[in-house]
PDB file of N, CA, C and O in Angstrom:
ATOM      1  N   UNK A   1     -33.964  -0.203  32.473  1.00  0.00           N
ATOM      2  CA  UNK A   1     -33.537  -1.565  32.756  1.00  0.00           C
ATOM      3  C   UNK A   1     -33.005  -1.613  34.179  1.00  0.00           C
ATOM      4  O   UNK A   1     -32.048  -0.865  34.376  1.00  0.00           O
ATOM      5  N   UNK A   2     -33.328  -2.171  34.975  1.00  0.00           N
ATOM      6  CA  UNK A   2     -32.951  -2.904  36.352  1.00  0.00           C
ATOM      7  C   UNK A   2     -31.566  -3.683  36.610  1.00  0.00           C
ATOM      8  O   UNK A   2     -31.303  -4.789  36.138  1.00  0.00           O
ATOM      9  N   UNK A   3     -30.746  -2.938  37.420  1.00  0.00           N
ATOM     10  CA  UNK A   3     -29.705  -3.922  38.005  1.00  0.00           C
ATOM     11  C   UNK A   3     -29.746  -5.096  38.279  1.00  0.00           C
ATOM     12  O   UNK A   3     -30.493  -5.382  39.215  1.00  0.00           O
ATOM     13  N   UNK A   4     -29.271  -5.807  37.855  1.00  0.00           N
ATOM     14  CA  UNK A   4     -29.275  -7.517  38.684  1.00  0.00           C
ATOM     15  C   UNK A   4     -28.137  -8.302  38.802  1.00  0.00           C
ATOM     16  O   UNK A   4     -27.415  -8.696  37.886  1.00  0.00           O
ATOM     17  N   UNK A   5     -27.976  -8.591  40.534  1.00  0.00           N
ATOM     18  CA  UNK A   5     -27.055  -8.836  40.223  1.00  0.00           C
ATOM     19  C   UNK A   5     -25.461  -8.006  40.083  1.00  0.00           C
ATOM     20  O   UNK A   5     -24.368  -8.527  39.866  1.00  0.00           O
ATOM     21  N   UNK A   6     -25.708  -6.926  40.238  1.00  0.00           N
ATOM     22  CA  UNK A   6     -24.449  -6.245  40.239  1.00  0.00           C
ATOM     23  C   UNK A   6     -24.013  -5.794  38.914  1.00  0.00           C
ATOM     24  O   UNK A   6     -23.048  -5.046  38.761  1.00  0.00           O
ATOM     25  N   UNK A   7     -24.847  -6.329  37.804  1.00  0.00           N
ATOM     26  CA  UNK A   7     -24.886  -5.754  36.647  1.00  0.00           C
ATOM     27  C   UNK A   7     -26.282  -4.748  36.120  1.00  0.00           C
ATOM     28  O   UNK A   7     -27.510  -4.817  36.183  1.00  0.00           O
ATOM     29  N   UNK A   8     -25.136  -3.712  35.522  1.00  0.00           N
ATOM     30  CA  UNK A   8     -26.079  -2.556  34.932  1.00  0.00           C
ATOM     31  C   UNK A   8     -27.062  -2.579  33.435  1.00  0.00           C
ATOM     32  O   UNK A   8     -26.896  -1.993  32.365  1.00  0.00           O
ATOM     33  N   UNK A   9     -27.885  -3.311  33.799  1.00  0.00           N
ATOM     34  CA  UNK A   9     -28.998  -3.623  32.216  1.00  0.00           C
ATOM     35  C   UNK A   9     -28.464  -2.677  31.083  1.00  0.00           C
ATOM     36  O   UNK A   9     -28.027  -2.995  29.977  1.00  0.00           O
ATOM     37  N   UNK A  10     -28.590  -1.602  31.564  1.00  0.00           N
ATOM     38  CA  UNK A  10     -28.549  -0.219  30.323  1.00  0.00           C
ATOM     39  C   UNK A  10     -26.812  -0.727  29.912  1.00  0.00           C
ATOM     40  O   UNK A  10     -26.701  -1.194  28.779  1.00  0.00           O
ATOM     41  N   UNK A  11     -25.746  -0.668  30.604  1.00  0.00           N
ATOM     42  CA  UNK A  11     -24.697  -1.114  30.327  1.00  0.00           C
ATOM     43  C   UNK A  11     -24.440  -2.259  29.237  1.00  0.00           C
ATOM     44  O   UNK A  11     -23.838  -2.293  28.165  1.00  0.00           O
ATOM     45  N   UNK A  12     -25.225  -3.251  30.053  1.00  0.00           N
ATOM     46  CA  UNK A  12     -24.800  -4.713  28.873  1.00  0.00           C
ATOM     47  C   UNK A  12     -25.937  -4.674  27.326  1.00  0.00           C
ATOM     48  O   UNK A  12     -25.934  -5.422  26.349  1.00  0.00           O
ATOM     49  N   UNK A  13     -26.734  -3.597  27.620  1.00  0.00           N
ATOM     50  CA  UNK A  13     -27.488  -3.510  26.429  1.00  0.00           C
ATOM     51  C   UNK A  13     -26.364  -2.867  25.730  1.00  0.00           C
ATOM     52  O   UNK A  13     -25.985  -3.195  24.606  1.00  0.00           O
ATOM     53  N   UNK A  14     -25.908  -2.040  26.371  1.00  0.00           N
ATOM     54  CA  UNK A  14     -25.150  -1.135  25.070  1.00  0.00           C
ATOM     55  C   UNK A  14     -24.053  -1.519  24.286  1.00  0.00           C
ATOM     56  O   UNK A  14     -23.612  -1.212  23.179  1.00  0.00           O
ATOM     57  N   UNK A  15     -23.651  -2.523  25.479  1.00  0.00           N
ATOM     58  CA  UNK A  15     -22.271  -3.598  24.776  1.00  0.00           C
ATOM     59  C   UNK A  15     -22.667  -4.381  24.006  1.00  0.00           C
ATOM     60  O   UNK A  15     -21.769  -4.893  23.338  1.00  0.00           O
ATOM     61  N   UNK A  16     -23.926  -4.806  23.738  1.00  0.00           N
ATOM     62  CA  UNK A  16     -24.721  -5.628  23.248  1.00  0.00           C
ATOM     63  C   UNK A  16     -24.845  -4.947  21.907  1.00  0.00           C
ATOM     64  O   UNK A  16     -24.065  -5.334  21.036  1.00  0.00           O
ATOM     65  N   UNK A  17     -25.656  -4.045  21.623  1.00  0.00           N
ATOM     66  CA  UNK A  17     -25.439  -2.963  20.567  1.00  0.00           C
ATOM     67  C   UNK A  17     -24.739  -2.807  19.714  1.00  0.00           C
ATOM     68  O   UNK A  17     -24.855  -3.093  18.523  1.00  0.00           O
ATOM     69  N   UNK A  18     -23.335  -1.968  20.703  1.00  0.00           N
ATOM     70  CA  UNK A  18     -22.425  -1.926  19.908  1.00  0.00           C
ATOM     71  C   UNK A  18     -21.621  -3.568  19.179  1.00  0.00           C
ATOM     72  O   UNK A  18     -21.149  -3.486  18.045  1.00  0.00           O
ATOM     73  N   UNK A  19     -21.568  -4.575  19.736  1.00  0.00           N
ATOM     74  CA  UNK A  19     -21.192  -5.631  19.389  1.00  0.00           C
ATOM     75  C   UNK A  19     -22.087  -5.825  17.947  1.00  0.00           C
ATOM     76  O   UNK A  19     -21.696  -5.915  16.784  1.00  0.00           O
ATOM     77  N   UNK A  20     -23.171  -5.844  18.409  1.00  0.00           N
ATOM     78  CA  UNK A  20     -23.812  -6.620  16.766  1.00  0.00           C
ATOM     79  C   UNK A  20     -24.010  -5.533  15.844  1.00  0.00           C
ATOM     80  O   UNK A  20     -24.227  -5.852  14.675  1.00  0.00           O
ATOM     81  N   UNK A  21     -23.969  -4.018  16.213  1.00  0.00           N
ATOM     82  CA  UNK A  21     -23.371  -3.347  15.030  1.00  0.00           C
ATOM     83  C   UNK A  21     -22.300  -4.000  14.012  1.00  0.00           C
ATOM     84  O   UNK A  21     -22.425  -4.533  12.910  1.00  0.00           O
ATOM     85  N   UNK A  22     -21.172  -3.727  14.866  1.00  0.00           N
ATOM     86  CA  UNK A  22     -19.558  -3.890  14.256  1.00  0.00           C
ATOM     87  C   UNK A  22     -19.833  -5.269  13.545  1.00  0.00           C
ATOM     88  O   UNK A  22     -19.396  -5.496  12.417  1.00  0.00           O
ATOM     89  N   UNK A  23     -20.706  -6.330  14.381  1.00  0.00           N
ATOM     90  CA  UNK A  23     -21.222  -7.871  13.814  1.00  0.00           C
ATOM     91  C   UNK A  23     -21.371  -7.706  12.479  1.00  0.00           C
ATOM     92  O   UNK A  23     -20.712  -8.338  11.653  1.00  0.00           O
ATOM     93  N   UNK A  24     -22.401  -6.694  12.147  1.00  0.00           N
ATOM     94  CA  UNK A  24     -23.269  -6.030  10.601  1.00  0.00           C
ATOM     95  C   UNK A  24     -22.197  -5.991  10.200  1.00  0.00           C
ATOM     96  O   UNK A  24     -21.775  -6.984   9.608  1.00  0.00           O
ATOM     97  N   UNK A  25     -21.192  -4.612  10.398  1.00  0.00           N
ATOM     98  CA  UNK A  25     -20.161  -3.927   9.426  1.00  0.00           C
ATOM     99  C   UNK A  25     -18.791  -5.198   9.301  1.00  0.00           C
ATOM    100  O   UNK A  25     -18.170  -5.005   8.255  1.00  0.00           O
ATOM    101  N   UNK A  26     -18.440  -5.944   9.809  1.00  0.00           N
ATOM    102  CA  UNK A  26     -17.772  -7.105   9.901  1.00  0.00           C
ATOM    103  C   UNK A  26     -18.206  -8.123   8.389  1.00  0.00           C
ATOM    104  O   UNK A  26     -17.428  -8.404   7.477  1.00  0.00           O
ATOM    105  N   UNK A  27     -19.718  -8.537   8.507  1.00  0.00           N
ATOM    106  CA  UNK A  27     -20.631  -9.300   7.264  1.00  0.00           C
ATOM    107  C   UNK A  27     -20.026  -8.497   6.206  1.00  0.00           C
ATOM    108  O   UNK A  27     -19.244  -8.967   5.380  1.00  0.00           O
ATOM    109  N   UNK A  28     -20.528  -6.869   6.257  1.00  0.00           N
ATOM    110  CA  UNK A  28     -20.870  -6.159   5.101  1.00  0.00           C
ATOM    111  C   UNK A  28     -19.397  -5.906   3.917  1.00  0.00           C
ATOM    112  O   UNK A  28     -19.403  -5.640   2.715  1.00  0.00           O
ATOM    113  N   UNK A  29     -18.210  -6.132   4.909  1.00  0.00           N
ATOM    114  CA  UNK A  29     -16.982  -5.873   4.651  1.00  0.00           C
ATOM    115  C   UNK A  29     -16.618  -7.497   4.025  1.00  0.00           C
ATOM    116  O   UNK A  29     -16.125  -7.527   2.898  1.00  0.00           O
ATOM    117  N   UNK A  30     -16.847  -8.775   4.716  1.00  0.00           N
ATOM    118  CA  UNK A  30     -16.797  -9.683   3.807  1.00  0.00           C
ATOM    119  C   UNK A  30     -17.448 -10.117   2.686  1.00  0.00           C
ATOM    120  O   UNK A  30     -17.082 -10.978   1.886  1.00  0.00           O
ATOM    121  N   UNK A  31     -18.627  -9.331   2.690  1.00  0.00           N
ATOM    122  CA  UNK A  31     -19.084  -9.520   1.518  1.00  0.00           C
ATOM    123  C   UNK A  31     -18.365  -8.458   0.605  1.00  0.00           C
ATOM    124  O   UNK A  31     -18.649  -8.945  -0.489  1.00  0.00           O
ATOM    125  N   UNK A  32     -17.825  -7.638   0.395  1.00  0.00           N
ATOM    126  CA  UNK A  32     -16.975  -6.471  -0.086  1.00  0.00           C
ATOM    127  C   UNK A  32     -15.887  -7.568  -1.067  1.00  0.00           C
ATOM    128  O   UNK A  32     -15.865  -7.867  -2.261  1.00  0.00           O
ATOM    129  N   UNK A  33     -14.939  -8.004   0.285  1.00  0.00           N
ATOM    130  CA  UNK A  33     -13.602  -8.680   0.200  1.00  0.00           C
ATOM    131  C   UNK A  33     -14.177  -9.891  -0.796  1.00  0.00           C
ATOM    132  O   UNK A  33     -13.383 -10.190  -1.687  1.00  0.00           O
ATOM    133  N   UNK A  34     -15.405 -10.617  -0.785  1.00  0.00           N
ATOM    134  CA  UNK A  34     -15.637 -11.596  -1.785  1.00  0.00           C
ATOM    135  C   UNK A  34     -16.166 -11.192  -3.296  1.00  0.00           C
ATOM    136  O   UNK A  34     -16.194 -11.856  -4.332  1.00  0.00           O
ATOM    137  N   UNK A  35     -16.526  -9.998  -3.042  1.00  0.00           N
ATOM    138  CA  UNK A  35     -16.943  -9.066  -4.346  1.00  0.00           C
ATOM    139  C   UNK A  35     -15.479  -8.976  -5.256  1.00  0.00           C
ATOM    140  O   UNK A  35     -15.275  -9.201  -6.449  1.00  0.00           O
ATOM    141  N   UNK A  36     -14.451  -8.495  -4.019  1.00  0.00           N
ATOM    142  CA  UNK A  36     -13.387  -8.040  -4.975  1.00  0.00           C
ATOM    143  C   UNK A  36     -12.296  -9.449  -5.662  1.00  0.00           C
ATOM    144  O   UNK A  36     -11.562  -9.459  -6.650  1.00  0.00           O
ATOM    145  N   UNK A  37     -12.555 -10.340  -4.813  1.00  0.00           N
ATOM    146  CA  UNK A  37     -12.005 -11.759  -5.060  1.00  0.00           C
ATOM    147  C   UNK A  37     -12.740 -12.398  -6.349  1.00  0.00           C
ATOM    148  O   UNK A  37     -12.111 -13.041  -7.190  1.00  0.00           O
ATOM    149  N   UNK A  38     -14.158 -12.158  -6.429  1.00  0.00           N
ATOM    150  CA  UNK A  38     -14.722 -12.556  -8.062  1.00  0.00           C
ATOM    151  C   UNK A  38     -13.968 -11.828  -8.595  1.00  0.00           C
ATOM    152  O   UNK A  38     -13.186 -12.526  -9.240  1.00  0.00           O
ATOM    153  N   UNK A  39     -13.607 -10.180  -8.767  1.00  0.00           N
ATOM    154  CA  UNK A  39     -13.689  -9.565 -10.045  1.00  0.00           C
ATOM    155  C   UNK A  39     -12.605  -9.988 -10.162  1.00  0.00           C
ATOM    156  O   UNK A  39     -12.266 -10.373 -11.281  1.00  0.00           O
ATOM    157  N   UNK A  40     -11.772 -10.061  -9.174  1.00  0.00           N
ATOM    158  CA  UNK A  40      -9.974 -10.214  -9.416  1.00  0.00           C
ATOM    159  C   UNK A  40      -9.904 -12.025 -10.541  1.00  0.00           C
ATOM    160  O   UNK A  40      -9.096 -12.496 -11.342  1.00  0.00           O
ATOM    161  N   UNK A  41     -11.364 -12.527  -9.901  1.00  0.00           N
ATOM    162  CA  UNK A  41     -11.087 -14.132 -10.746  1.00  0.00           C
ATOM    163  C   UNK A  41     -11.419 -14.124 -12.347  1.00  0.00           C
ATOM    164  O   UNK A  41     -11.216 -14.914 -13.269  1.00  0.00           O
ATOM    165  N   UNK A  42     -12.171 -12.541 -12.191  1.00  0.00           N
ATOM    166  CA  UNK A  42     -12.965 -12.737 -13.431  1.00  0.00           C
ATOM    167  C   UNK A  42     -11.891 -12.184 -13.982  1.00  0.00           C
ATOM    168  O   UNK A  42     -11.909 -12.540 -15.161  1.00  0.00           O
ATOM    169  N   UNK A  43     -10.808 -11.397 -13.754  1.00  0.00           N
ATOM    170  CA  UNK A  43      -9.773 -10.791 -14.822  1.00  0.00           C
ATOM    171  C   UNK A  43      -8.327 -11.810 -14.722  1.00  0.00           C
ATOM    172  O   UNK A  43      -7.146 -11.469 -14.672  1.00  0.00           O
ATOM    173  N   UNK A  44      -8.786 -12.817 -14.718  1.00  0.00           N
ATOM    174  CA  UNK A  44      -7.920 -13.691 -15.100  1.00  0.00           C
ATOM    175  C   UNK A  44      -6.866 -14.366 -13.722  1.00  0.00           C
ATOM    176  O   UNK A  44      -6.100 -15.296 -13.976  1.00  0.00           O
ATOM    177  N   UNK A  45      -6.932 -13.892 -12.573  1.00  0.00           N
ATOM    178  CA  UNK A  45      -6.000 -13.657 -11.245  1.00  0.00           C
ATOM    179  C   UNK A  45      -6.437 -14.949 -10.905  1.00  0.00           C
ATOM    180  O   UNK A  45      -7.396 -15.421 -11.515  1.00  0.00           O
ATOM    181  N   UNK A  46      -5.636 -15.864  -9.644  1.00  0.00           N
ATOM    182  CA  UNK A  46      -6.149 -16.933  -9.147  1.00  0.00           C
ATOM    183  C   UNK A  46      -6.158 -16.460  -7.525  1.00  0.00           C
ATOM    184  O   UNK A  46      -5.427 -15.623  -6.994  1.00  0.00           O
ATOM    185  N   UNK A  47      -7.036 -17.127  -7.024  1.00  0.00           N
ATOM    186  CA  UNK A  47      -7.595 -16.068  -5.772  1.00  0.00           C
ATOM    187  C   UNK A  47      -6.896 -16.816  -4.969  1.00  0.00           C
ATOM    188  O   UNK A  47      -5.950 -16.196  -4.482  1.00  0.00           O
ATOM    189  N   UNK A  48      -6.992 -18.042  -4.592  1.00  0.00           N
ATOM    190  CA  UNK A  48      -5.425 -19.405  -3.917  1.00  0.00           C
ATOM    191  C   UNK A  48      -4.729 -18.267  -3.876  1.00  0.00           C
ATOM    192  O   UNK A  48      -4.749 -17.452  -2.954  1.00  0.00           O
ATOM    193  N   UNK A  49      -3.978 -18.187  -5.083  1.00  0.00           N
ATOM    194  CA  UNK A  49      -2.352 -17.833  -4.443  1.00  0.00           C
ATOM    195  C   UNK A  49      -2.017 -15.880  -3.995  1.00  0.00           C
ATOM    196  O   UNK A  49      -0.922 -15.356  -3.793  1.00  0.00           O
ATOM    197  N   UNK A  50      -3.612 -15.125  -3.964  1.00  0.00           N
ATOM    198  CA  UNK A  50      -3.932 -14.298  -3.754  1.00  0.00           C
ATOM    199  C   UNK A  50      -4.061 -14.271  -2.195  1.00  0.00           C
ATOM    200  O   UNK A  50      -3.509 -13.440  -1.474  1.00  0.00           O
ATOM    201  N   UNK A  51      -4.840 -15.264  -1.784  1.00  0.00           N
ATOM    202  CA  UNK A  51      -4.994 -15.079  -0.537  1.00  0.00           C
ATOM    203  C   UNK A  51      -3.488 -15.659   0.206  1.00  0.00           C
ATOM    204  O   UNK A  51      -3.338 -15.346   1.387  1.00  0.00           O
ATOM    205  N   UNK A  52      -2.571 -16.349  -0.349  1.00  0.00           N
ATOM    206  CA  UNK A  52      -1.501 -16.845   0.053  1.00  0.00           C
ATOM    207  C   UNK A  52      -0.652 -15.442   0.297  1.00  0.00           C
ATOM    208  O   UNK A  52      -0.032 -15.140   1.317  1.00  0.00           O
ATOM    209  N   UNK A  53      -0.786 -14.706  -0.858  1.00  0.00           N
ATOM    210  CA  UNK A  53       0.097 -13.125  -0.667  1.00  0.00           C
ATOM    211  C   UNK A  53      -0.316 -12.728   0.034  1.00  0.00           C
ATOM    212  O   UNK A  53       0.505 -12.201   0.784  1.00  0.00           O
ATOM    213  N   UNK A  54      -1.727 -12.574   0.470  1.00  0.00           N
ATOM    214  CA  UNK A  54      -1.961 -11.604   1.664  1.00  0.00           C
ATOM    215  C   UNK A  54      -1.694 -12.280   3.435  1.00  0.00           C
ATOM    216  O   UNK A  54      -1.794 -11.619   4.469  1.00  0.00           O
ATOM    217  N   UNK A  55      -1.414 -13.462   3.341  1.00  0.00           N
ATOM    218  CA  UNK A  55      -1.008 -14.381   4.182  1.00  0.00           C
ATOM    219  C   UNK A  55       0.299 -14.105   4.352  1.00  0.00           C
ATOM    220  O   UNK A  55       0.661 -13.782   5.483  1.00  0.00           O
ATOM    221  N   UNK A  56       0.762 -14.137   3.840  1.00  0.00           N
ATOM    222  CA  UNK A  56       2.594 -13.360   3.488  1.00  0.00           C
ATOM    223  C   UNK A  56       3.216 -11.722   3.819  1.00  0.00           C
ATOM    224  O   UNK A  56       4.209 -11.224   4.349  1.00  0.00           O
ATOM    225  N   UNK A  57       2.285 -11.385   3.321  1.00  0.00           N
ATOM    226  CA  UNK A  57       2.050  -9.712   3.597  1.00  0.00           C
ATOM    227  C   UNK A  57       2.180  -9.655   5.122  1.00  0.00           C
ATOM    228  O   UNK A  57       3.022  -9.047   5.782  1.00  0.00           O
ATOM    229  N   UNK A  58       1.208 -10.388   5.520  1.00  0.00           N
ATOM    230  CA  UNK A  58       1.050  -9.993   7.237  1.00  0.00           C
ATOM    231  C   UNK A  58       1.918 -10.205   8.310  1.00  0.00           C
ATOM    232  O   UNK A  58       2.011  -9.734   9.443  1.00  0.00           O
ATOM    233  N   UNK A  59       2.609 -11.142   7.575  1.00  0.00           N
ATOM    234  CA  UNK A  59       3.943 -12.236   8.355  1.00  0.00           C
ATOM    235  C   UNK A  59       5.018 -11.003   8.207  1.00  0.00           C
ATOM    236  O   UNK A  59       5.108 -10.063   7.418  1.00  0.00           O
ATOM    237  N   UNK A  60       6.029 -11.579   9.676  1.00  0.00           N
ATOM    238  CA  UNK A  60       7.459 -11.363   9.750  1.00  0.00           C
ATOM    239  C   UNK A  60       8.106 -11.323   8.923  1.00  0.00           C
ATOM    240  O   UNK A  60       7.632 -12.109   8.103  1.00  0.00           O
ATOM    241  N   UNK A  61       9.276 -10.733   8.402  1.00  0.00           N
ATOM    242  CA  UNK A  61       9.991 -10.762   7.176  1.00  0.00           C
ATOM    243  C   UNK A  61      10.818 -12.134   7.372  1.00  0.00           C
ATOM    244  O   UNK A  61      10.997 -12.877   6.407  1.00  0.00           O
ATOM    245  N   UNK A  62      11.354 -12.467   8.750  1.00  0.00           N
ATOM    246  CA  UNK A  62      12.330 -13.673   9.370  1.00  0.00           C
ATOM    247  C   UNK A  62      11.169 -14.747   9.271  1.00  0.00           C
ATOM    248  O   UNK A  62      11.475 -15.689   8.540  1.00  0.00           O
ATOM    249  N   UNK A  63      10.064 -14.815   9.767  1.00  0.00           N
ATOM    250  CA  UNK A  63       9.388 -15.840   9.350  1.00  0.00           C
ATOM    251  C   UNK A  63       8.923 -16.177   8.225  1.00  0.00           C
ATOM    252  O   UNK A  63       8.854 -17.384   7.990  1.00  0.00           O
ATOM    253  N   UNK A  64       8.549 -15.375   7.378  1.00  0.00           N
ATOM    254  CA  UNK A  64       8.423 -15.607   5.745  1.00  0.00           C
ATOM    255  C   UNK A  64      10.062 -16.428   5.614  1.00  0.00           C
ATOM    256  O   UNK A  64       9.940 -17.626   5.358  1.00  0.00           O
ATOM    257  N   UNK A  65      11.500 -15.953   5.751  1.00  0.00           N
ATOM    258  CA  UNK A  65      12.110 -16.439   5.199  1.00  0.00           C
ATOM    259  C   UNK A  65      12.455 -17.642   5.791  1.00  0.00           C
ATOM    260  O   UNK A  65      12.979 -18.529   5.118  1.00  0.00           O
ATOM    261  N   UNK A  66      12.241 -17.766   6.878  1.00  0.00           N
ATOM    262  CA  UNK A  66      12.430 -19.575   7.651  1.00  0.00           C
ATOM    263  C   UNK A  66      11.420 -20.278   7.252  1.00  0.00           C
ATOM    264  O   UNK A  66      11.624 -21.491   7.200  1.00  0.00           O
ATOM    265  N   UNK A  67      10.015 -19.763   6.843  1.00  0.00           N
ATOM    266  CA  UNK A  67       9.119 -20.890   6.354  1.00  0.00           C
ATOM    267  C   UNK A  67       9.359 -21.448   5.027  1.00  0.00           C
ATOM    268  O   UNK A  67       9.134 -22.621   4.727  1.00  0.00           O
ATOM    269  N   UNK A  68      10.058 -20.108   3.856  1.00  0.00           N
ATOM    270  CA  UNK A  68      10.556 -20.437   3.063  1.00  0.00           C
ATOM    271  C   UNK A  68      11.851 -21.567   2.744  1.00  0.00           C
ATOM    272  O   UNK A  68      11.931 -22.440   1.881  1.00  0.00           O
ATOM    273  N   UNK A  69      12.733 -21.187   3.733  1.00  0.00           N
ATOM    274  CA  UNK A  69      13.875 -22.092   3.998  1.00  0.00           C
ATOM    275  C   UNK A  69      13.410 -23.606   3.788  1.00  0.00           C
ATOM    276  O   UNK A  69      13.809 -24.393   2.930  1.00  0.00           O
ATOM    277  N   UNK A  70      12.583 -23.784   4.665  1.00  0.00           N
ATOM    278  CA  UNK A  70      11.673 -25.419   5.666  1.00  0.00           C
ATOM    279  C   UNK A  70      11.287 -25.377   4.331  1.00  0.00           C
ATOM    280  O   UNK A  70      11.946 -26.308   3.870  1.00  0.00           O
ATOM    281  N   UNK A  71      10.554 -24.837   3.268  1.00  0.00           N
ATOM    282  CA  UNK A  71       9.427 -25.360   2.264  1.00  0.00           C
ATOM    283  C   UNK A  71      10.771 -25.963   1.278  1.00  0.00           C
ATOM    284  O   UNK A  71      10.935 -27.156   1.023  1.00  0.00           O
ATOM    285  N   UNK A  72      11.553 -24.979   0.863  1.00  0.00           N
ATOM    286  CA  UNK A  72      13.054 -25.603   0.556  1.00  0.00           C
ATOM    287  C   UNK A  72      13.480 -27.106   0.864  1.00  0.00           C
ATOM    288  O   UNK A  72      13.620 -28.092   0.141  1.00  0.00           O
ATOM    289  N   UNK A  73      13.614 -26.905   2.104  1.00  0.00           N
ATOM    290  CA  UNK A  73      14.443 -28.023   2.541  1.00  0.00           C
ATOM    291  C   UNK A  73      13.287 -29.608   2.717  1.00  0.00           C
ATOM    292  O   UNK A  73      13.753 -30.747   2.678  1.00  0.00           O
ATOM    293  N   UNK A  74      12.464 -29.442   2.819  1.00  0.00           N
ATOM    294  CA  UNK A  74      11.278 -30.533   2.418  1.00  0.00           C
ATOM    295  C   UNK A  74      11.277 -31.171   1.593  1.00  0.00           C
ATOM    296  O   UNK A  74      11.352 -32.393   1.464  1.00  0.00           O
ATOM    297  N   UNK A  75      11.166 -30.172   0.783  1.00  0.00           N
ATOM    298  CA  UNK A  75      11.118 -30.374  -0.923  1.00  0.00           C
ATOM    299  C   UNK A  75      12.253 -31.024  -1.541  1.00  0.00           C
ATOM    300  O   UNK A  75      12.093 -31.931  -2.358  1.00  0.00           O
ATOM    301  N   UNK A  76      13.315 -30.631  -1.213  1.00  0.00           N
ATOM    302  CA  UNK A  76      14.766 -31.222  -1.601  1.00  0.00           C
ATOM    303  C   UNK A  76      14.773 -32.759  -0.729  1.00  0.00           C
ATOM    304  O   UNK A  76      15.597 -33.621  -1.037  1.00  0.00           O
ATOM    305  N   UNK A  77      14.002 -32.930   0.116  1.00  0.00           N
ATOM    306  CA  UNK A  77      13.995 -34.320   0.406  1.00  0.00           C
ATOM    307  C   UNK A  77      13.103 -34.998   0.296  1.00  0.00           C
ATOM    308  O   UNK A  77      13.170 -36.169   0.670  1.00  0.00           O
ATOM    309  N   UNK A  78      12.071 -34.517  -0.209  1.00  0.00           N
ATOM    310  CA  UNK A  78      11.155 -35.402  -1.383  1.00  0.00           C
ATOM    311  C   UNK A  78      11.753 -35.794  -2.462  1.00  0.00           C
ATOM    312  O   UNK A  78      11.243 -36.808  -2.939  1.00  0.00           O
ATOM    313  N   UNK A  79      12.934 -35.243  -3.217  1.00  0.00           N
ATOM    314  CA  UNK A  79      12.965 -35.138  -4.423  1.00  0.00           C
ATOM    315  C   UNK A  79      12.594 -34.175  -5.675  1.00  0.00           C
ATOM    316  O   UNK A  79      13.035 -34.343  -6.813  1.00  0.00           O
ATOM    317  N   UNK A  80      11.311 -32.667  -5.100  1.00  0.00           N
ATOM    318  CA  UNK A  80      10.965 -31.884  -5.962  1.00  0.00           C
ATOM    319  C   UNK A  80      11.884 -31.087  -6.294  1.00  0.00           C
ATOM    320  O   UNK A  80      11.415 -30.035  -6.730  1.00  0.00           O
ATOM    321  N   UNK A  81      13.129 -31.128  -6.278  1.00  0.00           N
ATOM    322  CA  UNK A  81      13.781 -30.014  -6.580  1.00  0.00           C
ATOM    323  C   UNK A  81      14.702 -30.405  -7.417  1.00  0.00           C
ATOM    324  O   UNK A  81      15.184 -31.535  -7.338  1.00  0.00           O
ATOM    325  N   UNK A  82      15.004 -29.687  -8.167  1.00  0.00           N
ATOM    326  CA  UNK A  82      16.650 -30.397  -8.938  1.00  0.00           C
ATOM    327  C   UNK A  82      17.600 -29.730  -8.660  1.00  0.00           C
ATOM    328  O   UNK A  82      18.717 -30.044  -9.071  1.00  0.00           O
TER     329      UNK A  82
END
């Protein structure tokens, strides 16, 4: 492959490559994660508040508890709370 331009062909092929590899293994892994989200639905689990835990999981311990706070304090001024 031919320079052009100041860019190295063989170079951006390979970035190229490697990109839509990881592209593949990226698909192959969500299809995995949706495999395991049926079975988890099929044994009775609700996948909503599944993916909410893993949403939680990833978070700050201080931000989990200030979002919690706010969901609190909302709620108590709607009226959902007693």
């Amino acid at each position: 492959m031919a320079d052009v331009g100041g860019i190295s062909g063989e170079r951006l092929k390979s970035f190229i490559e490697r990109i839509e590899r990881l592209e593949e293994e990226k698909a192959a892994l969500a299809a995995d994660i949706k495999d395991v989200f049926a079975e988890a639905k099929g044994n009775g689990f609700d996948t909503k508040i599944m993916r909410q835990i893993l949403k939680i999981r990833k978070m700050d311990k201080d931000d989990v508890d200030e979002q919690e706070t706010l969901l609190d304090l909302y709620k108590q001024a709607l009226g959902m709370m007693e």
